[in-house]
C-alpha positions in Angstrom: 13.6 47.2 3.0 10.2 48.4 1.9 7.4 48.5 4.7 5.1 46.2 2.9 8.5 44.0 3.0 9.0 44.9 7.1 5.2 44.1 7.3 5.6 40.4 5.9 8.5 39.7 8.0 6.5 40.2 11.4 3.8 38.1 10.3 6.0 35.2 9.2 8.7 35.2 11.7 6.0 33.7 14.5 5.2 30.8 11.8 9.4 30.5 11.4 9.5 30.3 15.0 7.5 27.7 15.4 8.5 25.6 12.9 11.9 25.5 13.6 10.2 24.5 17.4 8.7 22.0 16.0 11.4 20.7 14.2 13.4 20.5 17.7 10.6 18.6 19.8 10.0 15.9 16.9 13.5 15.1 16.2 14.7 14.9 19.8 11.5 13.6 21.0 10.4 10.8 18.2 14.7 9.1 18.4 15.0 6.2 20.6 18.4 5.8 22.7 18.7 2.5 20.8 18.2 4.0 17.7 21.6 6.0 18.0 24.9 5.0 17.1 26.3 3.5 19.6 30.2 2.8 18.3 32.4 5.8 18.7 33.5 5.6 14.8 29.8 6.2 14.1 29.2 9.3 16.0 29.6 11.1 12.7 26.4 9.4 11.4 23.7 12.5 10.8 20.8 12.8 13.4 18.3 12.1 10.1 20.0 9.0 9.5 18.3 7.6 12.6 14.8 6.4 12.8 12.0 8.9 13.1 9.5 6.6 14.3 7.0 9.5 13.8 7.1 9.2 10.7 6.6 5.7 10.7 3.8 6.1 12.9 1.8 8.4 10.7 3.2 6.3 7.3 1.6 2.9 9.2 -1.1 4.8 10.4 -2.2 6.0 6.5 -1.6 2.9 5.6 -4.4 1.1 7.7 -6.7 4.0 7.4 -6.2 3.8 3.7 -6.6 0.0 3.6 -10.2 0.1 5.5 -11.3 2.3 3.1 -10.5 0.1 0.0 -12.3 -2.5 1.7 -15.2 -0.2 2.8 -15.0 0.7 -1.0 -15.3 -3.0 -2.0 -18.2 -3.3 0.5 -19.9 -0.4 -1.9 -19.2 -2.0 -5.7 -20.1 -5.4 -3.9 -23.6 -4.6 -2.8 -24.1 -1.6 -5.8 -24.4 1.3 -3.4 -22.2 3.1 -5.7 -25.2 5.9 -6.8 -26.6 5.8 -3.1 -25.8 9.2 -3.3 -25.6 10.7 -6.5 -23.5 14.1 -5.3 -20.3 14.8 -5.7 -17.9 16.1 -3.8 -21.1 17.7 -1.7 -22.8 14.1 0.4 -26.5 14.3 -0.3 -25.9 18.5 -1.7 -24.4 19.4 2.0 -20.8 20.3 3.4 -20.9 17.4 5.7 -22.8 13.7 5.7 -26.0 12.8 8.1 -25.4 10.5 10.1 -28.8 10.0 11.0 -29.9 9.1 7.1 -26.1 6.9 7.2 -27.8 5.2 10.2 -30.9 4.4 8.8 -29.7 3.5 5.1 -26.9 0.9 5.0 -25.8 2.3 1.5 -25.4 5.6 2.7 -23.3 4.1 5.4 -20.9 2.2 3.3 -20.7 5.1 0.6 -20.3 7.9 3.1 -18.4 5.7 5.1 -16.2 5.3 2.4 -15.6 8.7 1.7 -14.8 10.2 5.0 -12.2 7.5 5.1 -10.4 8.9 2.2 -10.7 12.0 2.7 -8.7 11.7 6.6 -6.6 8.9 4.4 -6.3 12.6 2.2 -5.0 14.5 5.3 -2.7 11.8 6.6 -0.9 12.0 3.4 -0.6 15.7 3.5 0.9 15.2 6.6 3.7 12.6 6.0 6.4 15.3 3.7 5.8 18.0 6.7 6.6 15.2 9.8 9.4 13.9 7.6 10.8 17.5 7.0 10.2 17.8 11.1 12.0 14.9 12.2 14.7 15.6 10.1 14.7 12.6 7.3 17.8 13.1 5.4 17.0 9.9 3.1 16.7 11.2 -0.3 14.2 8.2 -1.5 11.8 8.3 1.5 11.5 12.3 1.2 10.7 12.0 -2.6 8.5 8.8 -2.0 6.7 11.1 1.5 6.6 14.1 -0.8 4.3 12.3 -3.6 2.0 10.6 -1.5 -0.2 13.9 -1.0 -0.3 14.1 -5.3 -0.7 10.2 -5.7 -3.5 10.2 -3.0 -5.3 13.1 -5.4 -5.8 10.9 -8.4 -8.0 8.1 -6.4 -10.0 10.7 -5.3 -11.0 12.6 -9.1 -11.7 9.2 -10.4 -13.9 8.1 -7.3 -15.9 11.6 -8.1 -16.0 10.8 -11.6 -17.4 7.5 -11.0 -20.4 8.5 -9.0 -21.1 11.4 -11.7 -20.3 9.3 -14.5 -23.0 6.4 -13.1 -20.5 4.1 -12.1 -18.8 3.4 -15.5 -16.4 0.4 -15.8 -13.5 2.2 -17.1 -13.6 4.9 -14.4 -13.9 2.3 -12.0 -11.4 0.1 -13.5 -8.6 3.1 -13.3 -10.0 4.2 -9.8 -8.8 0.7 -8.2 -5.4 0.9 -10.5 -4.7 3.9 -9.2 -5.6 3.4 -5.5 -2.9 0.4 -5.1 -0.4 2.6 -6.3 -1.3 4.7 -3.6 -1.7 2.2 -0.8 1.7 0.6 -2.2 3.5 3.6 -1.8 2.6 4.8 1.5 3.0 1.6 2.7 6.3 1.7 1.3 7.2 4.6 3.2 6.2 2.7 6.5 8.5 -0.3 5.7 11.6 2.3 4.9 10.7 4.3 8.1 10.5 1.0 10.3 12.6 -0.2 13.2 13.0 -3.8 11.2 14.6 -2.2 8.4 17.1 -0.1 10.7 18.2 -3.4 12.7 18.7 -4.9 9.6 22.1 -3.3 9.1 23.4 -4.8 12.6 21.7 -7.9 11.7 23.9 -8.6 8.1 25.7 -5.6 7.5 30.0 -6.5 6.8 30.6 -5.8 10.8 27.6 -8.4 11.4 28.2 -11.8 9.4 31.3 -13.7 9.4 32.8 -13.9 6.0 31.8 -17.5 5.0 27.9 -16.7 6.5 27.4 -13.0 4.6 28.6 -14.9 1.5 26.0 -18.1 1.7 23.1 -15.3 2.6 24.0 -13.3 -0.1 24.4 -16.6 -2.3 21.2 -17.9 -1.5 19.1 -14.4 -1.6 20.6 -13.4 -5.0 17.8 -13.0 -7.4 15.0 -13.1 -4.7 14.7 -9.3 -4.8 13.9 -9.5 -9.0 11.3 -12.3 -8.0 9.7 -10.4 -5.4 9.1 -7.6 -7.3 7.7 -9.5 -10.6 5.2 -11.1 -7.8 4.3 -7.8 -6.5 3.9 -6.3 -10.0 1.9 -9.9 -11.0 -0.8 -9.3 -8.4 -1.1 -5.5 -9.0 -2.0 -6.8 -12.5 -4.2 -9.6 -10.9 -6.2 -6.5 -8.7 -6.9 -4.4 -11.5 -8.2 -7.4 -13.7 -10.4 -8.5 -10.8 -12.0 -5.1 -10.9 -13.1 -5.8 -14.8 -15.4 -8.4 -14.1 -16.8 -6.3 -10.8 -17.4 -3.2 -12.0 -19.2 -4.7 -15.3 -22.8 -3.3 -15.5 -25.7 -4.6 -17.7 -25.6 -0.6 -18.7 -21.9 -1.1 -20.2 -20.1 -4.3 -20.6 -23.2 -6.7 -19.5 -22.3 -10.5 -19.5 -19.8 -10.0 -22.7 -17.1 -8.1 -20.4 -18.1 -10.5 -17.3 -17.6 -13.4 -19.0 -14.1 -11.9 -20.5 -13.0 -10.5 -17.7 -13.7 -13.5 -15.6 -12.0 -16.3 -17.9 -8.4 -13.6 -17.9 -8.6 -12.6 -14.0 -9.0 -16.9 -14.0 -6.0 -17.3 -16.4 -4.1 -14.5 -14.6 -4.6 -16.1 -11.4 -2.5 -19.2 -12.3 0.6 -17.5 -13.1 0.5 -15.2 -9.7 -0.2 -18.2 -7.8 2.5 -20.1 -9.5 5.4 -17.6 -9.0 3.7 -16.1 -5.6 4.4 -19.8 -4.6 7.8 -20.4 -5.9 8.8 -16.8 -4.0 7.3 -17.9 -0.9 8.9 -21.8 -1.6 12.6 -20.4 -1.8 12.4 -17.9 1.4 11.2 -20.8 3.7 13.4 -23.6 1.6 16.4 -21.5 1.6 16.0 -18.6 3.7 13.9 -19.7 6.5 16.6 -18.1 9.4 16.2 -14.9 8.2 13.3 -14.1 10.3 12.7 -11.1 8.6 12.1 -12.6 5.6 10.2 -16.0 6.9 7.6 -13.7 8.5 5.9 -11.9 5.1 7.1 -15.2 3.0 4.5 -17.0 5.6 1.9 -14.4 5.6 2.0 -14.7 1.6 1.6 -18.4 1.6 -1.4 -18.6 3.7 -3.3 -15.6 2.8 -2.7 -17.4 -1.1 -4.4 -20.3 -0.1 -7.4 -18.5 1.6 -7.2 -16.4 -1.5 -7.7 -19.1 -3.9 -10.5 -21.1 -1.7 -12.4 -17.4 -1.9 -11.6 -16.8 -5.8 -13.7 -20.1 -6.5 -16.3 -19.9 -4.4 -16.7 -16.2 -5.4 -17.2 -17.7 -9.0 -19.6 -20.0 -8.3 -21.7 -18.2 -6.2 -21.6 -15.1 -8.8 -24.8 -14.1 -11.0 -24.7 -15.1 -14.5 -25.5 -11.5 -15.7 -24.3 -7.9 -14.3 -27.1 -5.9 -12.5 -28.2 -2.8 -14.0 -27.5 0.6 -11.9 -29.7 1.9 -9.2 -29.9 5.3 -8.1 -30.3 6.9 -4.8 -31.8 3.2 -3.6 -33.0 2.8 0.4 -30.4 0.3 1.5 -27.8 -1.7 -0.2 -29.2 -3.1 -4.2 -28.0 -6.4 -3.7 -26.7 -8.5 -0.3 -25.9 -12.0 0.2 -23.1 -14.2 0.3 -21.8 -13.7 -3.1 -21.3 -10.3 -2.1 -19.4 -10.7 1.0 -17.2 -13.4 -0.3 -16.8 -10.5 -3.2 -15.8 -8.1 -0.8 -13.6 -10.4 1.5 -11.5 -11.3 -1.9 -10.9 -7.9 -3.0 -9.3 -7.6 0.7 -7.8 -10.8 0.5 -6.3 -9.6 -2.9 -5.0 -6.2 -1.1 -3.2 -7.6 2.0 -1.3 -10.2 -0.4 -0.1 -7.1 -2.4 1.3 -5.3 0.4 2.7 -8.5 2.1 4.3 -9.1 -1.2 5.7 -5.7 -1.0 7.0 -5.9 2.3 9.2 -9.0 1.2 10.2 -7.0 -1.9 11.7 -4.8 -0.3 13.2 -6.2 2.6 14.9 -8.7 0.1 16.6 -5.6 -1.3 17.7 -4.0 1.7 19.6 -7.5 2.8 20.8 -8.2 -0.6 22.3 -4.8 -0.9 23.7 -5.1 3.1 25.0 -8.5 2.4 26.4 -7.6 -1.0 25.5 -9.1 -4.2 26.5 -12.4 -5.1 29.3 -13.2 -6.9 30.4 -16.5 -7.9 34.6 -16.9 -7.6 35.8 -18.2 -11.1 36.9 -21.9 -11.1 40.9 -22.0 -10.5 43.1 -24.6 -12.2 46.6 -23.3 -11.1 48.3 -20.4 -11.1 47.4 -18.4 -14.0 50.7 -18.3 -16.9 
């Protein structure tokens, strides 16, 4: 071994060292008694296989961090304070914002606001792969899905730059929001596989759970839910990013042509999300309503779509009949009023029913495929010649 080899060896083994400490702590520390297997048959299951609630932790955590920041973002498209500052990456040309000036100007609150959210929602994501590769996550899904959150977070954040230094274009902004529910979706995704509902769930219908004659009307009367959930939840993506048409339209680029457009097919839209958002939340409470962890986001979806709709029209009505042009580097927010905070509580609205959505698409799998897929015995006239 060479000494410049010898030389890299003692300055990595401390860093191997603690790592492999690290590893220790979290994976003893973060599994519950309760989370083990408790049959002697099972004691071969790997400690991964249990739930690192770390994980979960940090995923949920991202999760809500990144979720106030798309509404802190929706705060700044709804009252224009998009070119408050006109820097990029730099806030006002320095490292760091100042909070006195954020203080004093409510645009540069929202806007700076909005970035130092995503930029900790950045760190959080770096994060998740390294605590999942600590606790010991032997899921091959989750550590795929935990190792692209850092690269999905990256593309919300270019386009967001691009945006301010582009002055606020539609498309840019159009493909920023696209882009950030992927995000959002995923690590939320991560949250709901790391979760302690979706571990129970195999004691709750798995084969040793269920009677025959019960795991065989659940799996009858969830089959097909899981390809309607994820139709909704790919409806309402669409619905978000056709929202964000007539938004971001600016009497610059688009003016009332691309409001008026976008407006009538985020209306259309809106008819067939509602219609099969409905019917998904109808047959969990019609036919599923026992399954508690189903009737629970099936609920949530229900009622936020009714506040959803009741904001959708009154954030039509109350909307100007002609974008506003842009305003740079303006003392306070360009426009305020109700129109833009029943703007900016839609676009939430729109969000949370997304997510809900998702959590019922994927819990839906995780039963049908504990319960076993549903398969219809062939009709039987006698004993076959």
């Amino acid at each position: 071994m060479t000494a410049g080899a010898t030389a890299r060896e003692r300055w990595l083994a401390p860093g191997r060292s603690v790592f492999r400490a690290l590893r220790f702590l979290m994976t003893r520390v973060t599994l519950r008694d309760s989370d083990r297997p408790r049959s002697s048959a099972a004691t071969a299951v790997p400690i991964g296989s249990a739930r690192p609630r770390a994980v979960h932790r940090l995923a949920f955590a991202t999760a809500a961090a990144t979720f106030a920041g798309i509404v802190t973002g929706g705060v700044v498209t709804s009252t224009e304070s998009g070119r408050v500052d006109t820097n990029w990456p730099s806030f006002d040309g320095n490292v760091l914002p100042s909070f006195s000036a954020m203080a004093q100007n409510d645009g540069l609150l929202v806007e700076h606001g909005h970035r130092l959210l995503m930029a900790s929602v950045g760190l959080l994501a770096l994060a998740i792969p390294i605590v999942a590769r600590c606790c010991g996550e032997s899921r091959r899904r989750v550590r795929v899905l935990a190792i692209c959150l850092p690269f999905l977070v990256l593309p919300p954040a270019i386009l967001g730059g691009l945006t301010v230094l582009g002055g606020l274009h539609p498309a840019l902004s159009i493909l920023h929001v696209a882009v950030a529910m992927v995000f959002v979706s995923a690590v939320t995704a991560v949250s709901v596989l790391t979760s302690r509902v979706w571990f129970e769930a195999a004691e709750r219908y798995g084969a040793d759970s269920l009677e025959a004659s019960a795991r065989e009307r659940l799996a009858k009367n969830i089959s097909g839910l899981p390809a309607i959930a994820a139709t909704a939840t790919a409806f309402i993506w669409v619905q978000i990013v056709l929202g964000a048409v007539p938004r971001h339209a600016t009497a610059d680029v688009g003016g009332s042509t691309m409001l008026m457009v976008g407006n009538v097919v985020h209306i259309v839209w809106a008819f067939a999300v509602v219609t099969i958002a409905l019917f998904l939340a109808g047959r969990v409470l019609g036919r599923l309503s026992k399954v508690a962890d189903l009737l629970r986001p099936a609920a949530g979806l229900f009622v936020l779509l009714l506040v959803q709709v009741f904001l959708g029209f009154a954030t039509f009505i109350s909307q100007p009949k002609a974008p506003a042009p842009v305003v740079d580097e303006h003392p306070g927010f360009v426009a305020s009023g109700s129109h833009e905070a029943l703007a900016s509580v839609h676009q939430a609205a729109g969000v949370l029913i997304l997510l809900v959505s998702l959590v019922l698409t994927l819990r839906a799998f995780r039963i049908r495929d504990l319960c076993g897929r549903f398969d219809p015995a062939p009709a039987t006239g006698g004993d076959p010649a």
